[in-house]
KETOR-315143 format. One record per residue: residue number from 1; x, y, z of N, C-alpha, C in turn; chain. Coordinates in steps of 0.001 Angstrom, whole numbers, plus 500000, padded with zeros to 6 digits. Atoms other than C-alpha are relative to their C-alpha. Layout:
residues N
+------+--------+--------+--------+--------+--------+--------+--------+--------+--------+-------+
| resi |    nc1 |    nc2 |    nc3 |   cac1 |   cac2 |   cac3 |    cc1 |    cc2 |    cc3 | chain |
+------+--------+--------+--------+--------+--------+--------+--------+--------+--------+-------+
|  NUM |      X |      Y |      Z |      X |      Y |      Z |      X |      Y |      Z |     A |
...
+------+--------+--------+--------+--------+--------+--------+--------+--------+--------+-------+
***
This chain:
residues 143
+------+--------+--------+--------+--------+--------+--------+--------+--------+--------+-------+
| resi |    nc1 |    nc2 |    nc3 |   cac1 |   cac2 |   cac3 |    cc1 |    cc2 |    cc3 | chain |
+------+--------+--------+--------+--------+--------+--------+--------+--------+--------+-------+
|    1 | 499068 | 499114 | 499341 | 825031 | 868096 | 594647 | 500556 | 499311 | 501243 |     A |
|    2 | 499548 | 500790 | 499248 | 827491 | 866931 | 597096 | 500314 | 500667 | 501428 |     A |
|    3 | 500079 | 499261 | 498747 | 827147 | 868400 | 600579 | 501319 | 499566 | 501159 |     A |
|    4 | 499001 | 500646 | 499386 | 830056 | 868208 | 602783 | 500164 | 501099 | 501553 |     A |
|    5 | 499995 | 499186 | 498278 | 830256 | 869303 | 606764 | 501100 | 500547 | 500089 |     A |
|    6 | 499065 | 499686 | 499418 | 832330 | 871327 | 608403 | 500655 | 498939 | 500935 |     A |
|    7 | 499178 | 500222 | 498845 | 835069 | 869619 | 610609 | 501095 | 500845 | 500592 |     A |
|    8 | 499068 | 499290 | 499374 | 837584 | 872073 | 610900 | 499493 | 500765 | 501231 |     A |
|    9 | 500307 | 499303 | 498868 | 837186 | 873674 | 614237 | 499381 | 501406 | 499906 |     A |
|   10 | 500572 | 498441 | 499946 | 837115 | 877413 | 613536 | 498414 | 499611 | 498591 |     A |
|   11 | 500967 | 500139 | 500663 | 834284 | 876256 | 610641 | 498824 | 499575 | 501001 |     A |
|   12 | 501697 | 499992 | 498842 | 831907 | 874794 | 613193 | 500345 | 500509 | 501088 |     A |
|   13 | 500343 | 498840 | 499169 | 832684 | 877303 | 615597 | 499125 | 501229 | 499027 |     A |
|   14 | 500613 | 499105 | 500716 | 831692 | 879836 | 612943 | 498401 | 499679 | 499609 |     A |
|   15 | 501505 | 500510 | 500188 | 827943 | 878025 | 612133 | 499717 | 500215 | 501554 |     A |
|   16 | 500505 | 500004 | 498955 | 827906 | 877417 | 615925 | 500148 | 501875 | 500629 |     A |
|   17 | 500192 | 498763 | 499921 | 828063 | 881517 | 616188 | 498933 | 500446 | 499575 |     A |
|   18 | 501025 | 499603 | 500679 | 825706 | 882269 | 614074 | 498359 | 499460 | 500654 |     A |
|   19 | 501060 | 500555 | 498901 | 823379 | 880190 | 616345 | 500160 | 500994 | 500692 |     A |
|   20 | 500001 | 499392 | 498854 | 824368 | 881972 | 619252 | 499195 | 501291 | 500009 |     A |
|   21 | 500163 | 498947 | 500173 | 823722 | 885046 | 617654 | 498230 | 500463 | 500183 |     A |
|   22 | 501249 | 499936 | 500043 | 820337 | 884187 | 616424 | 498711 | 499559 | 501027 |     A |
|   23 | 500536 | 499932 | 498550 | 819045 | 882897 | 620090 | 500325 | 501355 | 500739 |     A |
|   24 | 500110 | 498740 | 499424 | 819781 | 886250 | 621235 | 498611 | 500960 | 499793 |     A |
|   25 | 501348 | 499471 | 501087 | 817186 | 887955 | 618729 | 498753 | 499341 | 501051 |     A |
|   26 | 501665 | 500740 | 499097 | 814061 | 885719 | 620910 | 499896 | 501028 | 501067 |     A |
|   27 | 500128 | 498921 | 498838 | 812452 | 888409 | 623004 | 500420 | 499279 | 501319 |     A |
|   28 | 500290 | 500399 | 498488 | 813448 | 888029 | 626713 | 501213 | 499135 | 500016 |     A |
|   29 | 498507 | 501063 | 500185 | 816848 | 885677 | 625926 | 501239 | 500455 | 499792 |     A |
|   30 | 498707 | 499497 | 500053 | 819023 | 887918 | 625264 | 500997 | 500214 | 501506 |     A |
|   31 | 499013 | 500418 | 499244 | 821033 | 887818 | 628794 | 500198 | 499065 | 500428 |     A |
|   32 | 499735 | 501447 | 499670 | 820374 | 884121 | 629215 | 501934 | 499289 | 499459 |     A |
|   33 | 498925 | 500705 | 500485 | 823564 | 881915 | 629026 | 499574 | 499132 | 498525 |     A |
|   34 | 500215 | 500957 | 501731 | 823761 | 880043 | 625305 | 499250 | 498952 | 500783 |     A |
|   35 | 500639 | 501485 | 499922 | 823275 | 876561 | 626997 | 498347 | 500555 | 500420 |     A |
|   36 | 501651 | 499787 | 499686 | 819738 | 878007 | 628463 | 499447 | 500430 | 499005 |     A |
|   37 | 500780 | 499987 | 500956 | 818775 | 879713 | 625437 | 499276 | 498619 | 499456 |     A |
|   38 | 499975 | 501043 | 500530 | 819382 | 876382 | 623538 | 498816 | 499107 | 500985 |     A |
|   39 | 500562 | 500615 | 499380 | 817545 | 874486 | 626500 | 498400 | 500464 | 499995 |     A |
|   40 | 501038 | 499119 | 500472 | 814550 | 877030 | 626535 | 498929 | 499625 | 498702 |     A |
|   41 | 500834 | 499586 | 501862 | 813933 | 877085 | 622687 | 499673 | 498458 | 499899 |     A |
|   42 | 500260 | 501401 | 500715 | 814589 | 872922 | 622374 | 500745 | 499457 | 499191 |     A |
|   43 | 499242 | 500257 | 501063 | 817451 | 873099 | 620556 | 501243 | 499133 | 500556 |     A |
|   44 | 499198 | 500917 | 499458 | 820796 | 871422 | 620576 | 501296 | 500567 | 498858 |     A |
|   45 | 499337 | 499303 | 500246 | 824022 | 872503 | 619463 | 500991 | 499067 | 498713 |     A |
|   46 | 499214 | 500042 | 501640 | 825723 | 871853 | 615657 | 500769 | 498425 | 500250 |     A |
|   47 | 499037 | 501088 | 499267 | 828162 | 869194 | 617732 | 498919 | 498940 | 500067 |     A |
|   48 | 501286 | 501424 | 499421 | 825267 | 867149 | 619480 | 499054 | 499474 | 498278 |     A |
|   49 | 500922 | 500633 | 501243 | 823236 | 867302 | 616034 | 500494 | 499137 | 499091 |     A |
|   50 | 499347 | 500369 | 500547 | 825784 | 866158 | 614160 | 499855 | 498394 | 500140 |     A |
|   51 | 500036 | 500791 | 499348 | 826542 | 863428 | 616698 | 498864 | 498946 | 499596 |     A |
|   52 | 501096 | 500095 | 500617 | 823252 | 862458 | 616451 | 499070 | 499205 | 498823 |     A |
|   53 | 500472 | 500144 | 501345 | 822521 | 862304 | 612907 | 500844 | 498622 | 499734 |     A |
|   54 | 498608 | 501362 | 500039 | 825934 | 859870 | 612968 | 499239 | 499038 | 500574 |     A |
|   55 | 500633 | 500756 | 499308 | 824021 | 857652 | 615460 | 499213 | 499265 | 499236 |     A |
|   56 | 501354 | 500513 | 500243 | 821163 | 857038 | 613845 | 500375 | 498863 | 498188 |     A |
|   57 | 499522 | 500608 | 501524 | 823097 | 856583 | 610266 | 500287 | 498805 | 500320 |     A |
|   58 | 499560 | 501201 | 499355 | 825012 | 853860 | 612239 | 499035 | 498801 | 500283 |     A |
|   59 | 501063 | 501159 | 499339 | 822014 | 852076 | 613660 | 499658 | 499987 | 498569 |     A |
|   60 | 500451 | 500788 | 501159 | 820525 | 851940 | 609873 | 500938 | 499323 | 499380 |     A |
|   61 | 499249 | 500814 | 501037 | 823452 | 850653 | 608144 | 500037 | 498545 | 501151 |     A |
|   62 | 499666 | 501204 | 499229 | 824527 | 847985 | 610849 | 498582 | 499528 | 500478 |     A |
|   63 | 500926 | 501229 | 499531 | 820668 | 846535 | 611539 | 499594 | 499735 | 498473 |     A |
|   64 | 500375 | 500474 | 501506 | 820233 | 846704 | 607248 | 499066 | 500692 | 499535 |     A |
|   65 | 501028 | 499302 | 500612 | 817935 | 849812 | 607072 | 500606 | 500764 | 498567 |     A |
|   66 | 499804 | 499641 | 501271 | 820006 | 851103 | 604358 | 500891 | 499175 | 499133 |     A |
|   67 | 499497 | 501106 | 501220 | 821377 | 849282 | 601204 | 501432 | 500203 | 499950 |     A |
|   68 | 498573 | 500540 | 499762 | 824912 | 849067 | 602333 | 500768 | 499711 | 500199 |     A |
|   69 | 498809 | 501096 | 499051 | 827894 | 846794 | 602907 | 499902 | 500728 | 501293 |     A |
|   70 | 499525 | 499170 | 499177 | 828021 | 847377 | 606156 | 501819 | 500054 | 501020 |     A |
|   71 | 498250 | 500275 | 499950 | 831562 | 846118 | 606276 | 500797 | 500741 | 499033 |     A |
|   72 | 499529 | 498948 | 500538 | 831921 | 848897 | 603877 | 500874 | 500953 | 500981 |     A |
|   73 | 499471 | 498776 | 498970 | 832383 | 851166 | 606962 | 500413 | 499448 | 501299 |     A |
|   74 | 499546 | 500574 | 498295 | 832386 | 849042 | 610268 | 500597 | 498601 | 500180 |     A |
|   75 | 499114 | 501396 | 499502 | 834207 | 846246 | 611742 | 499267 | 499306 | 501349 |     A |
|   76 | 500522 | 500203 | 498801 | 832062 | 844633 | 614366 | 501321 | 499479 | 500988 |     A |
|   77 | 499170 | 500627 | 498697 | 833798 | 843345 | 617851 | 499825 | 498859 | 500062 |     A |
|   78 | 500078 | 501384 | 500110 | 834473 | 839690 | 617272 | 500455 | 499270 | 501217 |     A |
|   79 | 499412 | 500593 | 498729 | 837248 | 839139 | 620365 | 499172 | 499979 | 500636 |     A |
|   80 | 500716 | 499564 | 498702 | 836079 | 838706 | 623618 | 498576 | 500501 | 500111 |     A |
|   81 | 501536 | 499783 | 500134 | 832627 | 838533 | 622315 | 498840 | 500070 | 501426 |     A |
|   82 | 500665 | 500266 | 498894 | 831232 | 837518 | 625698 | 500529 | 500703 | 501095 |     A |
|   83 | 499009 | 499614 | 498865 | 833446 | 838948 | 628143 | 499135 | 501928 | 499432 |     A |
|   84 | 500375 | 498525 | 500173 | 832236 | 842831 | 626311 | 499184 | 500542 | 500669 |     A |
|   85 | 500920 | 499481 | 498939 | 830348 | 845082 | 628367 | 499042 | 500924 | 499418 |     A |
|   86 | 501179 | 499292 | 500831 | 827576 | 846727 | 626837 | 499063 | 499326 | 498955 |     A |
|   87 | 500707 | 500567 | 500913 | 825760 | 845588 | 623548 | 500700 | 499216 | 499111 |     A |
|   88 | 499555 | 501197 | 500874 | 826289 | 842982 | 621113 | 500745 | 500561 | 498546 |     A |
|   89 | 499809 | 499379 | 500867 | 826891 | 845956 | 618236 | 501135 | 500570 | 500358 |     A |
|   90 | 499240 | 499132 | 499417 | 830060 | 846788 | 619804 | 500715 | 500511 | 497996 |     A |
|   91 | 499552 | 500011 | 501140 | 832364 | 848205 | 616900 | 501336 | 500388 | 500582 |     A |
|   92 | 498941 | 500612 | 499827 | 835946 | 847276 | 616458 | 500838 | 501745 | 499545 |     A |
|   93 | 499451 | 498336 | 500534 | 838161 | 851454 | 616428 | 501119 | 498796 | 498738 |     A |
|   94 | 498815 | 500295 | 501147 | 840686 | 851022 | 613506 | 500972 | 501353 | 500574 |     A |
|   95 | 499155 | 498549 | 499792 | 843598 | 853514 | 613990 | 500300 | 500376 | 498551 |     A |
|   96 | 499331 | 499551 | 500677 | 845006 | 855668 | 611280 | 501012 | 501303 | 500239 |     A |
|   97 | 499108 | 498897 | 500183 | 847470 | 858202 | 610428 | 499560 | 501146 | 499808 |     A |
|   98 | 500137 | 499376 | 500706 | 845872 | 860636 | 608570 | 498692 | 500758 | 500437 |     A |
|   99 | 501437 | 499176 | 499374 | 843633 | 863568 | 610006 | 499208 | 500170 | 499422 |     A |
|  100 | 500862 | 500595 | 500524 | 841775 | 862941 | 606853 | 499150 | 498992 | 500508 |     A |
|  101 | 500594 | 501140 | 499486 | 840577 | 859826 | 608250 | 499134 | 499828 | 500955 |     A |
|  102 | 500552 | 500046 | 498915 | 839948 | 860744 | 611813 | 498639 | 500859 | 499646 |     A |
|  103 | 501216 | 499644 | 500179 | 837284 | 862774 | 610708 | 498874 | 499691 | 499265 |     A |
|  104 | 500578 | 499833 | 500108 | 835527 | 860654 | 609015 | 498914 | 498765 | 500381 |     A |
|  105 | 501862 | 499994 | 499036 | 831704 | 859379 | 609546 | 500486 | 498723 | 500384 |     A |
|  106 | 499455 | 500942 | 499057 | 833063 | 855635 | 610698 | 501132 | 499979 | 501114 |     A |
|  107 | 499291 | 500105 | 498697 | 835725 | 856851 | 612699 | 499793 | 501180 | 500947 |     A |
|  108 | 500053 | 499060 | 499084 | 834594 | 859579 | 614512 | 498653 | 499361 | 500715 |     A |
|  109 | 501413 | 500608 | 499387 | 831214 | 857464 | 615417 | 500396 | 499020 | 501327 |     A |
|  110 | 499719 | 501715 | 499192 | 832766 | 854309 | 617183 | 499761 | 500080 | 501353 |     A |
|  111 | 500096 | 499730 | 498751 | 833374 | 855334 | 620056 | 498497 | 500573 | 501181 |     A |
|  112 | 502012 | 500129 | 499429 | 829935 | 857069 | 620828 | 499274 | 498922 | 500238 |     A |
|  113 | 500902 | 501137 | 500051 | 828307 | 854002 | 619446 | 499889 | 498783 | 500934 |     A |
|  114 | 499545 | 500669 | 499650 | 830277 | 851869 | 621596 | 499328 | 500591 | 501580 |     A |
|  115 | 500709 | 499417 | 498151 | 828837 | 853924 | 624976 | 498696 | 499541 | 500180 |     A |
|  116 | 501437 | 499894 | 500427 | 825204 | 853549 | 623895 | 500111 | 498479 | 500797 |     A |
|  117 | 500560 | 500965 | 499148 | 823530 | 851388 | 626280 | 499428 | 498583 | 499071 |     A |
|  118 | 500841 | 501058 | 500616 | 821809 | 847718 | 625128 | 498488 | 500560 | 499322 |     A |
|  119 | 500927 | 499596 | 500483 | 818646 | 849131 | 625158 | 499470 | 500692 | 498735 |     A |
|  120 | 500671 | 499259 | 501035 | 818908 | 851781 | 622884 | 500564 | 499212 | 498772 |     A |
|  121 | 499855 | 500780 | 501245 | 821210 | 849611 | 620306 | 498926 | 499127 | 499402 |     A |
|  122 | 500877 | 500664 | 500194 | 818440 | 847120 | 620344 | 498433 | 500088 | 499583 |     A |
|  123 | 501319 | 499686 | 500365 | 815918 | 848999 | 619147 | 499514 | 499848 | 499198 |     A |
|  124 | 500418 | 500711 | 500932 | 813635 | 847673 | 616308 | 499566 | 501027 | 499016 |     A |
|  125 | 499674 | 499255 | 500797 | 813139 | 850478 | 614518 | 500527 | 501254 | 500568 |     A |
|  126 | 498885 | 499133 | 499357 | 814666 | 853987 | 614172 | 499167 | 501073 | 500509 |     A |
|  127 | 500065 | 499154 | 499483 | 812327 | 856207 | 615405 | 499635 | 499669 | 501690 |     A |
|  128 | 498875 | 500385 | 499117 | 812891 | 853782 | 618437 | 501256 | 500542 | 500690 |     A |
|  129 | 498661 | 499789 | 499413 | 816118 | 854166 | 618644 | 500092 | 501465 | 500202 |     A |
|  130 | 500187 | 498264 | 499761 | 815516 | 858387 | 618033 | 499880 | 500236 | 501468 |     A |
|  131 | 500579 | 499623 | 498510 | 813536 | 858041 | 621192 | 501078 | 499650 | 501290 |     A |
|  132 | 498884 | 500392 | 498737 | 815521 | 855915 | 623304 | 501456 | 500544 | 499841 |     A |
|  133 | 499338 | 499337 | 500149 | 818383 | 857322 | 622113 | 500045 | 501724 | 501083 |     A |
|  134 | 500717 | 498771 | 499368 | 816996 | 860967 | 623507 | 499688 | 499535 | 501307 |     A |
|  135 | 499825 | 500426 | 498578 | 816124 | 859426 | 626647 | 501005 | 499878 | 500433 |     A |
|  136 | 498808 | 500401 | 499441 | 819413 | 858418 | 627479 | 500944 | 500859 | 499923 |     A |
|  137 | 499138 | 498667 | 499736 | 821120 | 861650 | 626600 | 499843 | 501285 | 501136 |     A |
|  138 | 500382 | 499300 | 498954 | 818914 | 863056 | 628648 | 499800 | 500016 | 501243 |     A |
|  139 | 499394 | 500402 | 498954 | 820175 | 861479 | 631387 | 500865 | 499984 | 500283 |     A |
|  140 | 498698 | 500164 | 499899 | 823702 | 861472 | 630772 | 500194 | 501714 | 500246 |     A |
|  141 | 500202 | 498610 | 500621 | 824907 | 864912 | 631178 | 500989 | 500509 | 498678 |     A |
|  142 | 499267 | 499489 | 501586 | 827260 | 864722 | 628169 | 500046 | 498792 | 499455 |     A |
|  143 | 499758 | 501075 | 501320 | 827504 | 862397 | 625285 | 501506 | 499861 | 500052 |     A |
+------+--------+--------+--------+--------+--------+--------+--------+--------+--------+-------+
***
């Protein structure tokens, strides 16, 4: 079966409701603001998970944890190899036309991937990178 995400806006607003709803329900949370529920319980919001999940896909294909091209999907940063500021995994945006496109899992990643500190790119495996990853969000205050 072939599972496919929401991107349209009002679609993951509508999942991200249904959250909202159901952090209400937790005794004692119901007049908290969403972000505190969410903070409270441990959770993290449809967007960030997403995010996330993209991240991590990224770090397995481009260090070779999963079995494919990874020039299937990414273009590493060849120019100005030395001169780049961050990690060695930079990745090269492509533009397109087609709002098909922009949404999907290589081009909506790049840019994230491209923020991500040395450290956490360089991590040797992925529940590594999970961690450090998570550290570093949890320092930033937005992704």
């Amino acid at each position: 079966m072939h599972c496919v995400l929401p991107y349209l806006k009002g679609d993951v607003n509508h999942l991200e409701k249904v959250q909202r709803r159901a952090t209400r329900l937790v005794k004692g949370f119901k007049k908290l603001q969403y972000e505190e529920r969410l903070r409270r319980l441990g959770l993290t919001t449809l967007q960030q998970r997403r995010l996330r999940g993209d991240l991590i896909e990224t770090y397995n294909i481009l260090t070779g944890k999963e079995k494919v091209d990874r020039n299937d999907f990414f273009k590493l940063q060849t120019r100005n190899f030395h001169n780049t500021r961050g990690h060695s995994y930079k990745l090269e945006t492509t533009r397109s036309r087609l709002e098909l496109r922009w949404n999907f899992f290589s081009q909506r990643v790049t840019s994230h991937w491209n923020k991500l500190s040395d450290k956490v790119v360089q991590a040797e495996t992925v529940n590594t990178f999970k961690n450090r990853l998570d550290n570093e969000w949890g320092t930033l205050s937005s992704c």
